[in-house]
C-alpha positions as CSV (number, residue, x, y, z in Angstrom):
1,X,0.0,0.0,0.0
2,X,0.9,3.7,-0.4
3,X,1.1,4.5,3.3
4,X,3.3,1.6,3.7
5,X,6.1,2.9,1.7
6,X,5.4,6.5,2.9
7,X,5.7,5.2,6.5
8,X,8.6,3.0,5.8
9,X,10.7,5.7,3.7
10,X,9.7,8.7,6.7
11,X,9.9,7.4,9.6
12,X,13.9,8.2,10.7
13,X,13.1,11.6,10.1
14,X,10.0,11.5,11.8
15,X,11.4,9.5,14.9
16,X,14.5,12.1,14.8
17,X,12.6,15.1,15.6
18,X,10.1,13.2,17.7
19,X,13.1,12.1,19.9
20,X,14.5,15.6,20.2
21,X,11.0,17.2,21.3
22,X,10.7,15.3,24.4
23,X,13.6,16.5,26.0
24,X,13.7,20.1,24.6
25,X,10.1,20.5,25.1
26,X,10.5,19.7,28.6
27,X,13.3,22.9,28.8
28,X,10.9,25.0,27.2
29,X,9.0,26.4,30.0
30,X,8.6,29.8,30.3
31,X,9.3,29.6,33.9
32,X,12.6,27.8,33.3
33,X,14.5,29.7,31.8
34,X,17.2,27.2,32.3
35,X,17.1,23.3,32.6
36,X,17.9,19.6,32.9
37,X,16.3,16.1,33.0
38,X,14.5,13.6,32.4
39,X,11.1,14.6,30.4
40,X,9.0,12.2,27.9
41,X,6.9,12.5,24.7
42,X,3.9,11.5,23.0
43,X,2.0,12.3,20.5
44,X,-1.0,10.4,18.1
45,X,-2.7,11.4,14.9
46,X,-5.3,9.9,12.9
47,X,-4.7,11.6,9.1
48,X,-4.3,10.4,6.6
49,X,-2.5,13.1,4.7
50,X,0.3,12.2,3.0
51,X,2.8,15.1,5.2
52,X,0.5,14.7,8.5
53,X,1.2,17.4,11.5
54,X,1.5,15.9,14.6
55,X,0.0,17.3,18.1
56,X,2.7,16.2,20.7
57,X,2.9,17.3,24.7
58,X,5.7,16.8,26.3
59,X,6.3,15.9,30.2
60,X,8.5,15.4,33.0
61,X,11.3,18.1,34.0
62,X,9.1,20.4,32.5
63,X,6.0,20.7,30.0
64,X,5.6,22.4,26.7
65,X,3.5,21.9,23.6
66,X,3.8,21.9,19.9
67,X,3.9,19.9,17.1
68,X,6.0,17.7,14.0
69,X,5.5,17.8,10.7
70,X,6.1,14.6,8.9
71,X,8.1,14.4,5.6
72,X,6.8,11.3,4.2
73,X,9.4,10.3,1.6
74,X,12.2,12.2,3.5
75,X,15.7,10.0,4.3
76,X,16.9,12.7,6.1
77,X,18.9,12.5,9.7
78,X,17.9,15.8,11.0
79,X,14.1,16.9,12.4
80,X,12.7,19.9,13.4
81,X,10.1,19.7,16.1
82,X,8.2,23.6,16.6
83,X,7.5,23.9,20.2
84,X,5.6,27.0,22.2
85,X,8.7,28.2,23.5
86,X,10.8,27.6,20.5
87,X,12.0,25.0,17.8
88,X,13.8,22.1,18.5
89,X,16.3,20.4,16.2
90,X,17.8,16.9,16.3
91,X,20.0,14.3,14.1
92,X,19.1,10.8,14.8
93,X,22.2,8.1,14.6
94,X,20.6,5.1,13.8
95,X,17.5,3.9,12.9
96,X,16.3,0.1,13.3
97,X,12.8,-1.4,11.8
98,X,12.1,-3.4,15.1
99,X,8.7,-4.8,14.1
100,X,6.7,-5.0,10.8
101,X,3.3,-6.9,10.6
102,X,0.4,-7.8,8.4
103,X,-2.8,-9.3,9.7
104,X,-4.3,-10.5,6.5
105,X,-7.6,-11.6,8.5
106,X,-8.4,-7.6,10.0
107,X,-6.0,-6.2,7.3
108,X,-4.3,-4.5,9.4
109,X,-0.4,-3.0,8.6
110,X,1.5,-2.1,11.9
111,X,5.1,-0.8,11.9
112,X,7.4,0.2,14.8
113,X,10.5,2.1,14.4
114,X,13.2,2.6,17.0
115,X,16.4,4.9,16.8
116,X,18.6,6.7,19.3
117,X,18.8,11.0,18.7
118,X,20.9,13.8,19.2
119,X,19.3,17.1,20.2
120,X,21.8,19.5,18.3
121,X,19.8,23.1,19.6
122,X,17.1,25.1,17.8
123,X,15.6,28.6,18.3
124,X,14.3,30.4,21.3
125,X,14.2,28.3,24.9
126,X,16.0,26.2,22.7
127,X,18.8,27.9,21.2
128,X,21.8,26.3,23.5
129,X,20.1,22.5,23.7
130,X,21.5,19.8,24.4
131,X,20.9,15.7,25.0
132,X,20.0,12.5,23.8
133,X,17.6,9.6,23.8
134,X,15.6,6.8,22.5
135,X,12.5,7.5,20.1
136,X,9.7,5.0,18.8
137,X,7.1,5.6,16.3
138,X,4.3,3.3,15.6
139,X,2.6,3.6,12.1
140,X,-1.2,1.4,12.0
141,X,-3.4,1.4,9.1
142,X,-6.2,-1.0,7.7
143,X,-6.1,-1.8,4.2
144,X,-9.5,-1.5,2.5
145,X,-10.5,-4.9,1.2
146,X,-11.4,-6.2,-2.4
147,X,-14.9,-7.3,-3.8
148,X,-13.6,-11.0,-2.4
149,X,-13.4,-9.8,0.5
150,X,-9.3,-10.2,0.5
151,X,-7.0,-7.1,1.5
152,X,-6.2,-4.6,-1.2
153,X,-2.8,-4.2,-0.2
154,X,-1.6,-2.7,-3.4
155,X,0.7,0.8,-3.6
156,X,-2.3,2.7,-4.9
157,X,-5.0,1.1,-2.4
158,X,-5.8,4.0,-0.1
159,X,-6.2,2.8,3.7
160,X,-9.4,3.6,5.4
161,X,-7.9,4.1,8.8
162,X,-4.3,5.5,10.2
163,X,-3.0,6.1,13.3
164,X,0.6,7.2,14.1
165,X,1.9,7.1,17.5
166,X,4.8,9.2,18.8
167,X,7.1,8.1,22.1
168,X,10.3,9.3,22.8
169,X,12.4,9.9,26.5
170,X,15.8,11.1,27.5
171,X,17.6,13.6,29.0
172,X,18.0,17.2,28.2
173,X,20.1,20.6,28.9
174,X,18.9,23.9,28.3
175,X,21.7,26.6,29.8
């Protein structure tokens, strides 16, 4: 299917500014004007556009909001994830398709990604960042299904659901 290739061609980039968020989002409180620790992300979305924007919230240390657009397609190492109180940027180092699975009796596609990041600074609260950590994106979607009743997993079958999920966690500094 479509999405599958989109989700597995995007995901390091999507994972690498995903990972950077958590901890910079955590530094970006307005009344912290500098910070460190531990501070973890999430985010989910349900659309199905082919560059989706992703809500994310980001806790622990501190808390800040914002969001990630994904670059479906993209084989880049570097993410940019805009936050309240600035944008965040991060290289990711490695990148490891940990699961991939098809349920031909639901049709369902579900693909989790792992990789470490970097946080290498950004703008604003987050102009001096620093830190690292471990990110994981989970891409679902169902397949719509043939007259036959089998899966219509071909590039050009458009899914009838998605859902992307967003976790990341590590450690931040924000002099």
């Amino acid at each position: 299917m479509h999405v599958r290739v989109r989700i597995i061609a995007g995901t390091a980039a999507a994972i690498a500014a995903v990972g950077l968020a958590v901890p910079l989002a955590a530094a970006a409180t307005s009344n912290a004007p500098s910070a460190s620790g531990l501070v973890m992300f999430s985010g989910v979305t349900t659309s199905m556009a082919n560059v989706p924007t992703v809500p994310i919230v980001a806790r622990g240390a501190f808390n800040d909001t914002g969001s990630i657009t994904l670059s479906g397609g993209s084989r880049s190492h570097h993410g940019v994830l805009v936050m309240s109180q600035g944008n965040i940027r991060v290289t990711h180092t490695n990148s490891a398709l940990s699961d991939e699975n098809f349920n031909s009796t639901t049709c369902q596609f579900t693909a989790v990604e792992r990789v470490s990041y970097i946080v290498t600074g950004g703008t604003g609260a987050y102009a001096h960042a620093s830190g690292h950590g471990l990110a994981a994106v989970t891409f679902e979607e169902v397949a719509p299904r043939r007259a036959n009743g089998k899966c219509n997993t071909s590039n050009n079958a458009a899914p009838v659901s998605e859902v992307t999920v967003f976790n990341a966690a590590g450690p931040i500094s924000v002099p």
